[in-house]
C-alpha positions as CSV (number, residue, x, y, z in Angstrom):
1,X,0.0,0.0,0.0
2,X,1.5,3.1,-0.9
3,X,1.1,6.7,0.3
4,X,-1.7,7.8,-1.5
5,X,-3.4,4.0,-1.0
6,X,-3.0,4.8,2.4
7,X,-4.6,8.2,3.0
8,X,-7.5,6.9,1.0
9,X,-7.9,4.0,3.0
10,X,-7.5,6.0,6.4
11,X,-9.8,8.9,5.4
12,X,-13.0,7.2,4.4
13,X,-14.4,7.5,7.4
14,X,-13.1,10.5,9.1
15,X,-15.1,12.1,11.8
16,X,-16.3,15.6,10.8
17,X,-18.4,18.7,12.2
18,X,-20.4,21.7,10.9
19,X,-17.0,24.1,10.9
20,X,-15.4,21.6,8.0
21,X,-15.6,23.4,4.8
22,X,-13.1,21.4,2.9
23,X,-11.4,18.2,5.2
24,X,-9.1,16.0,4.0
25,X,-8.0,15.5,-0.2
26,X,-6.8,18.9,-0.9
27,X,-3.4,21.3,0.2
28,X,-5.3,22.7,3.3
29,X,-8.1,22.0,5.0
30,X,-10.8,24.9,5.0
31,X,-12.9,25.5,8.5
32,X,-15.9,28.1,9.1
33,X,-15.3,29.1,12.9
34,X,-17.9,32.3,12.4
35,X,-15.5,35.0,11.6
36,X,-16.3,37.4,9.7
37,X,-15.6,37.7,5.9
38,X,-13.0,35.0,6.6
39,X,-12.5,31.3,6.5
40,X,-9.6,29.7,8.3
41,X,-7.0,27.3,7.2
42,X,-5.5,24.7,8.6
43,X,-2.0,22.3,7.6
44,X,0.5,20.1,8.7
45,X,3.5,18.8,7.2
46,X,7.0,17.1,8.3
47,X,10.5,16.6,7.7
48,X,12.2,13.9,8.2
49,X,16.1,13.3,8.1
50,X,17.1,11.0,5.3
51,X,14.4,11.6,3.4
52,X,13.6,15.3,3.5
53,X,17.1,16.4,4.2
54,X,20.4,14.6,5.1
55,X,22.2,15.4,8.5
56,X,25.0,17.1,7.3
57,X,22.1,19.5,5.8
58,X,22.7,23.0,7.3
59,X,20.2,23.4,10.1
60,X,19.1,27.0,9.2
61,X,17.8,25.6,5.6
62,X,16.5,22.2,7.3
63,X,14.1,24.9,9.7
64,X,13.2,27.2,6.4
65,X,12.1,24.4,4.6
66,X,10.0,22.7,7.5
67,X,8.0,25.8,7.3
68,X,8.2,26.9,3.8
69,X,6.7,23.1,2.6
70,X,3.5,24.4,5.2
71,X,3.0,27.8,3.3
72,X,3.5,26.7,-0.2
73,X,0.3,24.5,0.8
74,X,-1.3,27.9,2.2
75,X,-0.3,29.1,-1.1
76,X,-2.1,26.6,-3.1
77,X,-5.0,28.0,-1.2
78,X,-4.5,32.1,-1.6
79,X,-4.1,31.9,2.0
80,X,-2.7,34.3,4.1
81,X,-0.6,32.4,6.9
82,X,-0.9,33.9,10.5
83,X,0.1,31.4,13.5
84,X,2.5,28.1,13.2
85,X,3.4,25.5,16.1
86,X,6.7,23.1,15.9
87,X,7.0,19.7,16.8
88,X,10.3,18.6,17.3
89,X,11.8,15.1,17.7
90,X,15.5,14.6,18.1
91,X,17.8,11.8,18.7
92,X,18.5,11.7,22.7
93,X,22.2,12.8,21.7
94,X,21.3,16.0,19.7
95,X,23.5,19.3,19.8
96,X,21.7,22.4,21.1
97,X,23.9,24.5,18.1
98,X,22.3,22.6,15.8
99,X,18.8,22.8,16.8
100,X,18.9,26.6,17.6
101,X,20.2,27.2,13.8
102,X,17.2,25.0,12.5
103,X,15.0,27.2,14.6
104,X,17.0,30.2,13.3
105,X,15.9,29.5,9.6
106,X,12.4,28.6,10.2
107,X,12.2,32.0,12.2
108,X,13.6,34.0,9.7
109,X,11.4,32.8,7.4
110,X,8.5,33.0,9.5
111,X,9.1,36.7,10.3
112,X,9.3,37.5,6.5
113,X,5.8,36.2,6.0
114,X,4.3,37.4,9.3
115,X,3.9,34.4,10.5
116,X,3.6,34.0,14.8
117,X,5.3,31.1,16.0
118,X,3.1,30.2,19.1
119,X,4.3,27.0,20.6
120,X,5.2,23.4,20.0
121,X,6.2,19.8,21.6
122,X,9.8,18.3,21.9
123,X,10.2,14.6,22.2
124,X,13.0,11.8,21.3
125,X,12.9,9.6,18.3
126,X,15.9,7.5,18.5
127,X,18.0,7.4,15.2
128,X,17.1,10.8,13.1
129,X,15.4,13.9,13.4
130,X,11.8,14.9,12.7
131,X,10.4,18.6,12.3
132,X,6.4,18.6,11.9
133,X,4.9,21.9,11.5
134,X,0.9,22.8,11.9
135,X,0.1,26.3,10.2
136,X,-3.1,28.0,10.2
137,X,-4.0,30.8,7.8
138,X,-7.1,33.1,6.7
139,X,-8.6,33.7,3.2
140,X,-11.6,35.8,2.4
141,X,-14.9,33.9,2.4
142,X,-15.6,31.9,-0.4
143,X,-12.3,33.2,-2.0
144,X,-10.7,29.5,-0.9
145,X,-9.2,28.0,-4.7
146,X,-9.6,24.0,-4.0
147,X,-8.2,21.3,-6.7
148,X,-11.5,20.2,-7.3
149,X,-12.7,22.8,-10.1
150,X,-11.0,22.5,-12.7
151,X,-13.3,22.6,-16.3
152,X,-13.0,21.1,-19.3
153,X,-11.7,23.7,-21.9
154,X,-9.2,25.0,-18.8
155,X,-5.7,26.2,-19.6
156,X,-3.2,24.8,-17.7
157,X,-0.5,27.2,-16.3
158,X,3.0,26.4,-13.8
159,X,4.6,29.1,-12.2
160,X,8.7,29.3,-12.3
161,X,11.0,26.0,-13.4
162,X,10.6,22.2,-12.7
163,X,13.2,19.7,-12.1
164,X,16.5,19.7,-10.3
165,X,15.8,20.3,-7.4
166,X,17.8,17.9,-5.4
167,X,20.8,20.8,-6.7
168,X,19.8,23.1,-3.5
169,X,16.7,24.3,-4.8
170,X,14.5,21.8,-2.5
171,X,16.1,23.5,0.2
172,X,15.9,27.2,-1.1
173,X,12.6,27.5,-2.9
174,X,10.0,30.8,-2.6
175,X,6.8,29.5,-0.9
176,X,4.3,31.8,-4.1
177,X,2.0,33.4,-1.2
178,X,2.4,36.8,-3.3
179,X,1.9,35.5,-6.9
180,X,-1.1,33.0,-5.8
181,X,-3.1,36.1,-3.8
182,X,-2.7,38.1,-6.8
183,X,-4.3,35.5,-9.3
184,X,-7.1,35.0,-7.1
185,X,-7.6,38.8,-6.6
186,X,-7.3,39.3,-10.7
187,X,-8.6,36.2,-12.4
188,X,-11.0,33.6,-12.0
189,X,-8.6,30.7,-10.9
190,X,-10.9,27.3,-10.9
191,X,-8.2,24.8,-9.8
192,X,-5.2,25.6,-8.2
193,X,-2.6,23.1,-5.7
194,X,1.4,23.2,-5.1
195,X,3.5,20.8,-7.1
196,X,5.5,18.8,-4.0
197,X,5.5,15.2,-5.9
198,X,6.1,16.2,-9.2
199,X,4.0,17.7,-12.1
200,X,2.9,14.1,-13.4
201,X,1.9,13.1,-10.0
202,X,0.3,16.3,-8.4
203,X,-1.7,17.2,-11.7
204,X,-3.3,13.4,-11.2
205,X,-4.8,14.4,-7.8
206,X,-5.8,17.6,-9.5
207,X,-7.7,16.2,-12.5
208,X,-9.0,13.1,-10.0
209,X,-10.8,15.9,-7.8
210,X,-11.8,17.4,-10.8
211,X,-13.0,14.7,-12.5
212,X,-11.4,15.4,-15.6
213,X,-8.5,14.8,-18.2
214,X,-5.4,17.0,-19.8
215,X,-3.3,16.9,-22.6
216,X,-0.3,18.7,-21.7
217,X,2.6,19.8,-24.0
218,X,6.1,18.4,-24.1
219,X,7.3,21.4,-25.7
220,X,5.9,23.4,-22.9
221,X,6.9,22.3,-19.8
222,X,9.5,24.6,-18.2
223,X,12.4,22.4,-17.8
224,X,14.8,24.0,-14.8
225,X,18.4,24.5,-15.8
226,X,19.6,22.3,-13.1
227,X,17.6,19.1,-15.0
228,X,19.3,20.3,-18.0
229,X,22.4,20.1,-17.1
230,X,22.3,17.1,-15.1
231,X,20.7,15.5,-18.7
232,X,23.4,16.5,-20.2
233,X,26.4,15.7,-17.9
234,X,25.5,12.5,-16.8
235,X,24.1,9.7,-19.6
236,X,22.4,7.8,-16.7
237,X,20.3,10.4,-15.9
238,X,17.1,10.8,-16.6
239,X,15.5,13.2,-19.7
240,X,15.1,16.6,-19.1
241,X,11.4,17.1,-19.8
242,X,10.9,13.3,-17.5
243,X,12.9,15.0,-14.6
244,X,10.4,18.1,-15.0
245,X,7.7,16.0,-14.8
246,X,8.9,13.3,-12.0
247,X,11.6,14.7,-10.0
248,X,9.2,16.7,-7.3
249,X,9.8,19.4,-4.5
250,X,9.4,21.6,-7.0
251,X,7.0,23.8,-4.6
252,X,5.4,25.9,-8.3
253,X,1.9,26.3,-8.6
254,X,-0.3,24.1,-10.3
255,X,-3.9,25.9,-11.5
256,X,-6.5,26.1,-14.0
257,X,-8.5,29.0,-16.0
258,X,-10.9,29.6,-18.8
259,X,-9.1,29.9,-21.8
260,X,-10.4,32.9,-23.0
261,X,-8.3,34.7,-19.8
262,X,-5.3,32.8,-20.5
263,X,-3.6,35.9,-22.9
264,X,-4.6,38.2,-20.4
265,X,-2.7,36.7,-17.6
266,X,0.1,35.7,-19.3
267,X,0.1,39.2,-20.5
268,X,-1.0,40.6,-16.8
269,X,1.4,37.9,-14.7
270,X,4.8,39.7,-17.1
271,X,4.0,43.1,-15.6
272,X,3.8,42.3,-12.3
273,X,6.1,39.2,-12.0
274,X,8.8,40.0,-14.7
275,X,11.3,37.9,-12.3
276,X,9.2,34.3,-12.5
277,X,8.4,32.3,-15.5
278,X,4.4,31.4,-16.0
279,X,3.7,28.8,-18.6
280,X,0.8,27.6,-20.2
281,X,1.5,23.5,-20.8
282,X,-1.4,22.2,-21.7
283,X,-5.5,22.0,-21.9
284,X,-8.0,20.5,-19.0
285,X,-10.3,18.0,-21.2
286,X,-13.0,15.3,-20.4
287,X,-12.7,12.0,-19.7
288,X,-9.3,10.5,-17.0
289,X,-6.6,10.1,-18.8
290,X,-3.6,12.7,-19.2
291,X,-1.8,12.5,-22.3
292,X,1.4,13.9,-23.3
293,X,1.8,15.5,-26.7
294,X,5.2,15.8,-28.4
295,X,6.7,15.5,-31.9
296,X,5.6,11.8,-32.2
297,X,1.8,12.6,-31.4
298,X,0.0,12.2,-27.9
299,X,0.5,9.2,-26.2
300,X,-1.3,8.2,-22.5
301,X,1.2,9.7,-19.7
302,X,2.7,6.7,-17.7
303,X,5.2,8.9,-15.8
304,X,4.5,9.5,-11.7
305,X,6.3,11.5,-9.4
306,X,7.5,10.9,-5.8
307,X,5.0,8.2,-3.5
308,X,6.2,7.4,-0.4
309,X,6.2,3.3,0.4
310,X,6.2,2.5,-3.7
């Protein structure tokens, strides 16, 4: 049973009250606690050594990207993040240095998004190191993007690069707080979630809770110089444009609009965002499947990204 196996297996029968706007299945989940004009988010993600980052990781980008992995979710939301608690467990022989500079990274990044960090829980885990954060945000009412609406007719857009980013960028990305509460303030985003497990994978929970198909371009996708290069240096790696699609921790956006808007943003998203790539890669269409179109035709997509216990 692998990761995704699991959480479907686990969640089908998840308690639930009236506050549960959107539970379990997308990047957040989305309560209603009665404030006003606002609905409240709610995430949690982990770390862990060996598989998120190595020891001899430096501790200040181990703490950024704890946190950063929470609000690239928030993100995927057009949240606004607001209040973040840290559970941290350490081997029983752990060096205080080293755990101040992890919380010296996740602070500084926490500061630079206004983000309080209110409390946590320290305990031992014999053998490596686990940081698990839970975040909660705000986003206006009825302004929450989910993964669930995409149409068919949709373009499909990517923020920034993909692939590579084992060459320091998992470690280093820019949660898109800014650029994903802009589109929602501008345009009529229907689908919208982070890419953590890789375009081929993430876009498959997107069209699944859509309950629709794409057609994405080879000749599109935004290959990141890092998979490139790594292409080309070494023959046992793989393709460029597979890496872009497979390789994960990308931490882009993923989302959907009408096609008639897509000029217009690409247009709008220049002016505002000269620094950051946006790229149209494709079409939402009916049926399941997701093809992949290249100079040999379209053919059915067999690539996946990252699943933990495959």
């Amino acid at each position: 049973m692998n990761e995704f196996e699991l959480i479907a297996h686990l969640t089908k029968s998840l308690p639930a009250n009236d506050s549960v706007v959107a539970g379990a299945g997308d990047d957040c989940a989305v309560l209603d606690l009665g404030v006003p004009d606002k609905l409240i988010l709610f995430k949690t993600d982990a770390v862990v050594e060996g598989v998120h980052f190595m020891r001899e990781t430096p501790p200040e980008k181990i703490g950024r990207k704890a946190l950063a992995r929470c609000l690239s979710d928030l993100a995927a939301m057009a949240g606004t993040p607001t209040a973040a608690l840290v559970t941290m467990a350490l081997p029983e022989k752990f060096e205080v240095e080293f755990v101040s500079g992890i919380y010296s990274g996740l602070n500084a990044l926490a500061e630079k998004y206004g983000v309080a960090v209110v409390g946590g829980e320290t305990t031992t885990n014999p053998g490596r190191m686990l940081i698990s954060i839970a975040l909660l945000g705000i986003v206006p009412r009825g302004k929450q993007i989910l993964r669930s609406g995409a149409k068919v007719g949709d373009a499909i857009f990517v923020t920034g690069e993909l692939g590579g980013s084992l060459a320091g960028r998992h470690l280093e990305f820019e949660p898109r707080l800014t650029e994903a509460r802009w589109l929602a303030e501008h345009f009529h985003v229907h689908a919208m979630m982070d890419l953590s497990d890789g375009l081929a994978g993430d876009l498959r929970h997107l069209t699944a809770a859509s309950q629709v198909g794409a057609v994405l371009l080879k000749s599109a996708l935004p290959v990141s110089r890092a998979a490139k290069l790594r292409a080309r240096e070494n023959s046992r790696a793989q393709p460029a444009a597979l890496a872009a699609l497979t390789d994960g921790e990308d931490f882009e956006l993923l989302f959907t609009v009408a096609s008639p808007d897509a000029v217009k943003l690409l247009d709008a998203w220049k002016k505002k965002f000269s620094g950051l790539k946006l790229s149209c890669i494709g079409k939402i269409v009916a049926g399941e499947e997701i093809h992949l179109r290249d100079q040999h035709g379209s053919h059915q997509l067999n690539a996946h990204g990252y699943v933990h216990f495959a």
